[in-house]
KEKE-3310 file (N, C-alpha, C; in steps of 0.2 Angstrom, whole numbers, plus 5000, padded with zeros to 4 digits):
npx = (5004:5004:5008:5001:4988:4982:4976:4978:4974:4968:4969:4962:4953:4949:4950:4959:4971:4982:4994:5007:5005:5006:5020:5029:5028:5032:5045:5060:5067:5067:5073:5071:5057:5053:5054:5047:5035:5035:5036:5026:5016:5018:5015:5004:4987:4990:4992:4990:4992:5007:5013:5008:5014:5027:5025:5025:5039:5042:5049:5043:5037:5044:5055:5055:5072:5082:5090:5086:5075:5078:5086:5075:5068:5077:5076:5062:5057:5064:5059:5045:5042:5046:5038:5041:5051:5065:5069:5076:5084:5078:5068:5052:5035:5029:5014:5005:4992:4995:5005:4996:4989:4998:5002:4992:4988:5000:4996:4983:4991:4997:4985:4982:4990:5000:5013:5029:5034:5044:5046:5061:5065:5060:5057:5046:5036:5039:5043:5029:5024:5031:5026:5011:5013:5019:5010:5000:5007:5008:4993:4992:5001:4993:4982:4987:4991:4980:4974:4984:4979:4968:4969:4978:4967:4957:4963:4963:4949:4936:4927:4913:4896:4888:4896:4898:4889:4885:4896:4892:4879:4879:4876:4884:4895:4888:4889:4900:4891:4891:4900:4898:4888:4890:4888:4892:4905:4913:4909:4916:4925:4924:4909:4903:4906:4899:4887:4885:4887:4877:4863:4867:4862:4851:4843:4844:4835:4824:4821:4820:4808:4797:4786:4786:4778:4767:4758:4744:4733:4725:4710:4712:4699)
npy = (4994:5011:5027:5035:5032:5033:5048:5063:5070:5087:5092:5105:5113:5102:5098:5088:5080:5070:5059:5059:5073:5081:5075:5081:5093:5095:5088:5092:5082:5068:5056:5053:5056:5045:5036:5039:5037:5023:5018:5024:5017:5002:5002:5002:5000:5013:5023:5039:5046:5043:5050:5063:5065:5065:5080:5087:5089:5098:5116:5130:5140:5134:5120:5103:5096:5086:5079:5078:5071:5059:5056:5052:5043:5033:5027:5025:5016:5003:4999:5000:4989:4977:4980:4983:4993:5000:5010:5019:5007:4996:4984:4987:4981:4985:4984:4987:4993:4997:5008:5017:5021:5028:5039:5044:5050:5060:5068:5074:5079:5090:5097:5102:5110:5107:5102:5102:5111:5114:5094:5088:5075:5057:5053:5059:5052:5039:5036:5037:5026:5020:5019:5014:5003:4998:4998:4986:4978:4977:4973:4960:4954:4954:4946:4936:4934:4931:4920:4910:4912:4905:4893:4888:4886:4879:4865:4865:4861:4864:4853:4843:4849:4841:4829:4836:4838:4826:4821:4830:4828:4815:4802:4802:4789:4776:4778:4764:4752:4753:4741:4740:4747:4763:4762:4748:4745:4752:4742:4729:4715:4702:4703:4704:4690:4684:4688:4684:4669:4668:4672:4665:4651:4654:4655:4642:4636:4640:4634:4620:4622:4624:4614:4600:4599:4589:4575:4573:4556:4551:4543:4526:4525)
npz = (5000:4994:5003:4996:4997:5008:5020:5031:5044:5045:5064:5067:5059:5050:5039:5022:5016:5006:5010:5005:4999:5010:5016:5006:5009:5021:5022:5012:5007:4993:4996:5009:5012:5005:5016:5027:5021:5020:5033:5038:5031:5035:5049:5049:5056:5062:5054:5050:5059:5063:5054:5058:5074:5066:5063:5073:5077:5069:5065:5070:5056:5046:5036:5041:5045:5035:5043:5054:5053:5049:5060:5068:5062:5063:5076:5075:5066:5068:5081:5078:5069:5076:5089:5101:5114:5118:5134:5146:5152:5147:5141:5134:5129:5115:5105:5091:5096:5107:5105:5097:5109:5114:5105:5105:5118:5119:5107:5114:5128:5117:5112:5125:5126:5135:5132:5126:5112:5099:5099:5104:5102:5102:5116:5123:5120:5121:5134:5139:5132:5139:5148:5149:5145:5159:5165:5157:5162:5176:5178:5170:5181:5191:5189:5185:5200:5206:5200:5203:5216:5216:5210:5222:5233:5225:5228:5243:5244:5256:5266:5261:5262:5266:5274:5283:5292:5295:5303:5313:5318:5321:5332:5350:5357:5368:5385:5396:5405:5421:5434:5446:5457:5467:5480:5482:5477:5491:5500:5511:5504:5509:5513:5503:5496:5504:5500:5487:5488:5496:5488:5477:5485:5489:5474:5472:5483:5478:5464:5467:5474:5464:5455:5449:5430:5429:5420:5411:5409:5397:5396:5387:5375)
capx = (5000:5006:5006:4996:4980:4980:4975:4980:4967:4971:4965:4957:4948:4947:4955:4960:4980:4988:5001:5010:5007:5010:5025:5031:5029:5037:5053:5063:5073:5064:5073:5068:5050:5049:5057:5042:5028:5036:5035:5017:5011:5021:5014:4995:4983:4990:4991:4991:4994:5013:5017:5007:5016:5034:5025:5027:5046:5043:5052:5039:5038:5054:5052:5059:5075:5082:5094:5082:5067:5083:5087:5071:5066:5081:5073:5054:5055:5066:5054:5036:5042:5047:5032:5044:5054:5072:5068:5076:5089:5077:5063:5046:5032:5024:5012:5003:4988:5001:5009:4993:4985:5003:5001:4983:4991:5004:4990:4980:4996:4997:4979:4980:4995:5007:5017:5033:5035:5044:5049:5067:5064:5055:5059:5042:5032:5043:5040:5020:5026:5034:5020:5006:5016:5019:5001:4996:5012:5004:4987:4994:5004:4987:4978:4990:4991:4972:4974:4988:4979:4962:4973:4980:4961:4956:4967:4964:4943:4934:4924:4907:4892:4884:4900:4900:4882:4885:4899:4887:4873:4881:4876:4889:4894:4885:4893:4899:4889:4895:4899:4896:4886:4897:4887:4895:4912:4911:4907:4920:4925:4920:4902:4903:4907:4892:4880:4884:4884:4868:4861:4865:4858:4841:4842:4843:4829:4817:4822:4819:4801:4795:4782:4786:4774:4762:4756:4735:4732:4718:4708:4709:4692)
capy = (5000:5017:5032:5038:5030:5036:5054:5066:5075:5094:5093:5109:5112:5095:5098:5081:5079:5064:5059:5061:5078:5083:5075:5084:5101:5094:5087:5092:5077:5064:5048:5053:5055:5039:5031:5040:5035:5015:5019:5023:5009:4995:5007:5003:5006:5020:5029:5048:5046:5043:5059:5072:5066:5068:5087:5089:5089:5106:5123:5134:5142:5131:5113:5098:5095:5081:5075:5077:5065:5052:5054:5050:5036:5027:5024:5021:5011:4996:4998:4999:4984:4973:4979:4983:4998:5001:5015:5016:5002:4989:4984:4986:4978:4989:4982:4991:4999:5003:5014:5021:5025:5034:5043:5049:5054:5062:5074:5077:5084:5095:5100:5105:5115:5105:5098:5109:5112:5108:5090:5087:5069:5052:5054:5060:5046:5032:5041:5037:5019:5015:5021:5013:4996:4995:4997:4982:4972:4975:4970:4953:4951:4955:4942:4928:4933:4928:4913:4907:4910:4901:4887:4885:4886:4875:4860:4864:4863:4862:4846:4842:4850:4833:4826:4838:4836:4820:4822:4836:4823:4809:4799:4799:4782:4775:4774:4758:4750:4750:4734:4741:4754:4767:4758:4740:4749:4753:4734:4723:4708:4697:4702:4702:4685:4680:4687:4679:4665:4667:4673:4658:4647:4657:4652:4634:4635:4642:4631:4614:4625:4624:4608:4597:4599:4584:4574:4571:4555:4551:4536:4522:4522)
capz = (5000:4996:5008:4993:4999:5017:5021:5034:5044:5051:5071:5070:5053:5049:5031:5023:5013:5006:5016:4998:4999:5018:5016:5002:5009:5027:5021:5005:5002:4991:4999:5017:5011:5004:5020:5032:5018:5021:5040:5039:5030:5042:5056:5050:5059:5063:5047:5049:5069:5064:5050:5063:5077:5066:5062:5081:5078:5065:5068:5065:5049:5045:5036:5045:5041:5035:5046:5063:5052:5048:5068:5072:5060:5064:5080:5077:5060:5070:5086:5075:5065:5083:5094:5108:5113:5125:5136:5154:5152:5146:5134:5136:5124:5114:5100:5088:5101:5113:5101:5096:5112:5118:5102:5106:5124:5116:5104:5119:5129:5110:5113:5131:5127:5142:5128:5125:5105:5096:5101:5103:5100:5105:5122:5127:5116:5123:5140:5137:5129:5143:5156:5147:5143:5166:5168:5156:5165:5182:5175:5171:5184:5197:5184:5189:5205:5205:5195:5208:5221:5217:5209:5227:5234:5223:5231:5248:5248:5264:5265:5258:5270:5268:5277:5290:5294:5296:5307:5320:5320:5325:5341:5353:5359:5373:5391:5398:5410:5428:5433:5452:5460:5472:5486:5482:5479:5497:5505:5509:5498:5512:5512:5494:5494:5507:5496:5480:5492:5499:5480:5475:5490:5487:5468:5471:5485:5473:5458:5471:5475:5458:5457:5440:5427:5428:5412:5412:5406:5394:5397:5382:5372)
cpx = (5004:5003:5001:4988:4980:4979:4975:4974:4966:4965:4961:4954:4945:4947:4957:4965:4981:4991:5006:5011:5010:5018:5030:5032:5032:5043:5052:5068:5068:5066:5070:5059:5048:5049:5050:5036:5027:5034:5026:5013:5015:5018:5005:4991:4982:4989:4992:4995:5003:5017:5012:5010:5024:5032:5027:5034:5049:5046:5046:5042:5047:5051:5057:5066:5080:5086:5090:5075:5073:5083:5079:5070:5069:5080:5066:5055:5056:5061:5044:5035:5042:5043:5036:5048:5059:5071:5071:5080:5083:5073:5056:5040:5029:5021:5009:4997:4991:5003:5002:4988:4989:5003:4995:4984:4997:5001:4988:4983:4995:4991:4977:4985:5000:5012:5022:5033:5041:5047:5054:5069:5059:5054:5051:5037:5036:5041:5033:5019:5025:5028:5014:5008:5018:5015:5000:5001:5008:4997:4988:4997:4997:4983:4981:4991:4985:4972:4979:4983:4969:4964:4974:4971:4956:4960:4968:4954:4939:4930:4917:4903:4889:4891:4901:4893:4882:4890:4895:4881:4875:4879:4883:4890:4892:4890:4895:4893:4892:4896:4897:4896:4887:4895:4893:4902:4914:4912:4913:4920:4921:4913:4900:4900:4900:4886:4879:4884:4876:4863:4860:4862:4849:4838:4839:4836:4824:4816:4819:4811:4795:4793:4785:4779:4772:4759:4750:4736:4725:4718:4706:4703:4693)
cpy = (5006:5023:5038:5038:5032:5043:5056:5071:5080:5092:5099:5110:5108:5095:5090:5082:5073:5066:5061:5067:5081:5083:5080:5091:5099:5093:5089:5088:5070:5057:5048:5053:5048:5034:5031:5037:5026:5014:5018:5021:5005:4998:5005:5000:5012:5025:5034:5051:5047:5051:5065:5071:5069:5075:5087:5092:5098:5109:5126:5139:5139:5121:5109:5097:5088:5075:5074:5071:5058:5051:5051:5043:5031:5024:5020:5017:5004:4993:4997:4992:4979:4973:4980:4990:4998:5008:5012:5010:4996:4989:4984:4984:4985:4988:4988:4996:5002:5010:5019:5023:5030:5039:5047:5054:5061:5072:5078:5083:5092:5099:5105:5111:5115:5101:5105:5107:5117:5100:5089:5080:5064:5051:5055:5054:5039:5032:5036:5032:5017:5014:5015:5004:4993:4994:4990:4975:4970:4973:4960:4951:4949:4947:4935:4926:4930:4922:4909:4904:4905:4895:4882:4884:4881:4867:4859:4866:4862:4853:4846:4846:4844:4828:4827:4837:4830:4817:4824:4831:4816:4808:4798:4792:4783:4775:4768:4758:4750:4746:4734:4748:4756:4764:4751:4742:4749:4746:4731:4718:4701:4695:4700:4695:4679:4683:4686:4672:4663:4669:4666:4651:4648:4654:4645:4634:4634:4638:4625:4616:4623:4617:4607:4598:4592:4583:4571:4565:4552:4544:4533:4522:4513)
cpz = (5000:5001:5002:4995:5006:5015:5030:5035:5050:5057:5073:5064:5051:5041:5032:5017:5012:5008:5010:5000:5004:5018:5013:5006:5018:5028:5014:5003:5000:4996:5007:5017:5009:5010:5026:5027:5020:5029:5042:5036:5032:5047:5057:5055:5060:5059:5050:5055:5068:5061:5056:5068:5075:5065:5069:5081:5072:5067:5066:5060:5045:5041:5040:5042:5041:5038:5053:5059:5053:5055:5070:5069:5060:5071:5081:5072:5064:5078:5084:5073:5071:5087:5101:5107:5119:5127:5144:5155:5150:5142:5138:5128:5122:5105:5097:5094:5105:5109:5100:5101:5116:5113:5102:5112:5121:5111:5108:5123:5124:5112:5120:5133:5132:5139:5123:5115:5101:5098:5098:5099:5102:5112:5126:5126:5119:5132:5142:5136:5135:5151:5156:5146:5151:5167:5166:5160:5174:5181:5176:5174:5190:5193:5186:5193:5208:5205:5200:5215:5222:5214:5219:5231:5232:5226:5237:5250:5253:5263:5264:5265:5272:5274:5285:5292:5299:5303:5315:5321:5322:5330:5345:5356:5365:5379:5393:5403:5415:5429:5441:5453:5464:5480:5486:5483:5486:5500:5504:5507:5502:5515:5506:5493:5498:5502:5493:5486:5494:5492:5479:5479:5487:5480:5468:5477:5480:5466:5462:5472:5470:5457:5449:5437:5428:5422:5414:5408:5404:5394:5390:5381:5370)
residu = (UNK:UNK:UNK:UNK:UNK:UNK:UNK:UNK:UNK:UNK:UNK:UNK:UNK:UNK:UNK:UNK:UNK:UNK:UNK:UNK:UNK:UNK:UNK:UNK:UNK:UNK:UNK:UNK:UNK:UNK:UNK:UNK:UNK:UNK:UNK:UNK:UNK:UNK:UNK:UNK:UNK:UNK:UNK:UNK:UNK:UNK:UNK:UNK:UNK:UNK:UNK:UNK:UNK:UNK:UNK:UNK:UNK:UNK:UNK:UNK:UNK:UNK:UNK:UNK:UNK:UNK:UNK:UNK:UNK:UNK:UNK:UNK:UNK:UNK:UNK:UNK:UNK:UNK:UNK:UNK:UNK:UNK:UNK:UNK:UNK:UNK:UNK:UNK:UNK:UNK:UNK:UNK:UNK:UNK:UNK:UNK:UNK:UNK:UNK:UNK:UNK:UNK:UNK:UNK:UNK:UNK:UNK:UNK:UNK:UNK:UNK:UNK:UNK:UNK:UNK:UNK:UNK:UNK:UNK:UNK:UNK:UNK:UNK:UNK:UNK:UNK:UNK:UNK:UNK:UNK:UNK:UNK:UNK:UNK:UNK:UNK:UNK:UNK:UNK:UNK:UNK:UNK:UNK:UNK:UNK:UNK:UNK:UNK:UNK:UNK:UNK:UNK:UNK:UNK:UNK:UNK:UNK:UNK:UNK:UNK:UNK:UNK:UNK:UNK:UNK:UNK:UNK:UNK:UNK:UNK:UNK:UNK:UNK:UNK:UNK:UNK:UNK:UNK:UNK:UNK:UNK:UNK:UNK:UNK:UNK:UNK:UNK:UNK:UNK:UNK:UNK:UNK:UNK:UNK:UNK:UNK:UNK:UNK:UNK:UNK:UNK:UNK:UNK:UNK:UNK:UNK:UNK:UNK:UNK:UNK:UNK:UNK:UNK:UNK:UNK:UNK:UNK:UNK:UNK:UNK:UNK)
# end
C-alpha cells in the first residue's frame, strides 16, 4: 500500500491531505519521504497518527530537516516493525495499540498545550510507551496473582456440607455399663462373697420349690 491511499486530517479544521502531499511540503529530500511514507504503511493502523506526530518535531515556519526525520526514523521504524521499545535500560512491549494510544496521549498533551514544542525527539512518546506498557504488566501480573491463588484454593477445599452434617449429627457412643454401683464399691469383699453366696443358695431353693409339670392321662376308648 502506498502512503498515497492514506489521508492526513488537520485537528482543528478537519481539512483532509495525502500523506504524499503533507509529506512533500514537510521534508525536501525525496529519499527521506519515501522512508516515512514506508513507515506509515508497516505502522497501519496507525496511518496519519505517525506523520502528525513527526509534524510535532517542525520549527515553526521552517520545514523539517532532513537530518532530525533520519534521527528519528532510525529509531521508530526498527521499534514499530518489533512491537517493543528500549527505554530506561530495558525493553518494554509495545504492540501496535500501545503505540497508538501513547500517540493519542501524546496529541492530547498538544491540545491542552502542556506539551513543549517543538519535540526534541522520542523521548516524550517512549516516556508514554513505557507508562502505558507497566500498567498492562501489572494488569497481568494481578491476573496471575488471582489465577495462583484460586489454583491454590482449589486444592485445599473444605469438606462436603453433607459430610459435616454427618459428622454434628452423629450419636455419641453410649457409656459403659458399671459393673458396680458406688454403694457396692464401698462393702468389703467378704460380704461380697456372702451374698453371692447366699444369692446363690436362694436360687437353688426356689428352683427345688417349683412343682414338675404333671402329664393328664387320657383314658383308652
Amino acid at each position: 500500500m502506498s502512503a498515497l491511499n492514506l489521508l492526513s486530517t488537520c485537528p482543528t479544521c478537519g481539512s483532509e491531505e495525502s500523506l504524499d502531499s503533507l509529506l512533500h511540503r514537510l521534508i525536501d529530500e525525496d529519499a527521506t519521504r519515501r522512508i516515512l511514507a514506508e513507515i506509515v504503511t508497516i505502522s497501519l493502523p496507525l496511518g496519519g497518527k505517525v506523520v502528525r506526530y513527526i509534524r510535532l518535531h517542525k520549527p515553526a515556519k521552517h520545514v523539517l530537516r532532513v537530518e532530525k526525520v533520519a534521527t528519528l526514523l532510525k529509531e521508530l521504524a526498527p521499534d514499530l516493525r518489533r512491537g517493543v521499545i528500549t527505554f530506561k535500560g530495558r525493553d518494554w512491549a509495545a504492540p501496535v495499540q500501545t503505540w497508538s494510544d501513547a500517540l493519542d496521549e501524546v496529541f492530547r498533551a498538544q491540545n491542552t498545550g502542556s506539551l513543549d514544542l517543538p519535540l526534541q525527539g522520542n523521548g516524550f512518546l517512549y516516556a508514554v510507551i513505557t507508562r502505558l506498557s507497566n500498567s498492562v504488566e501489572a494488569s497481568a501480573e494481578r491476573a496471575r496473582e488471582i489465577e495462583r491463588q484460586q489454583r491454590a484454593y482449589r486444592h485445599t477445599e473444605p469438606a462436603p456440607l453433607a459430610s459435616l452434617a454427618a459428622v454434628v449429627t452423629a450419636a455419641p457412643p453410649a457409656p459403659a455399663a458399671p459393673t458396680e454401683t458406688p454403694v457396692q464399691r464401698g462393702v468389703p469383699d467378704w460380704i461380697k462373697q456372702a451374698q453371692q453366696k447366699l444369692a446363690a443358695s436362694s436360687a437353688g431353693v426356689r428352683a427345688e420349690s417349683v412343682p414338675a409339670p404333671t402329664t393328664l392321662n387320657t383314658p383308652e376308648n
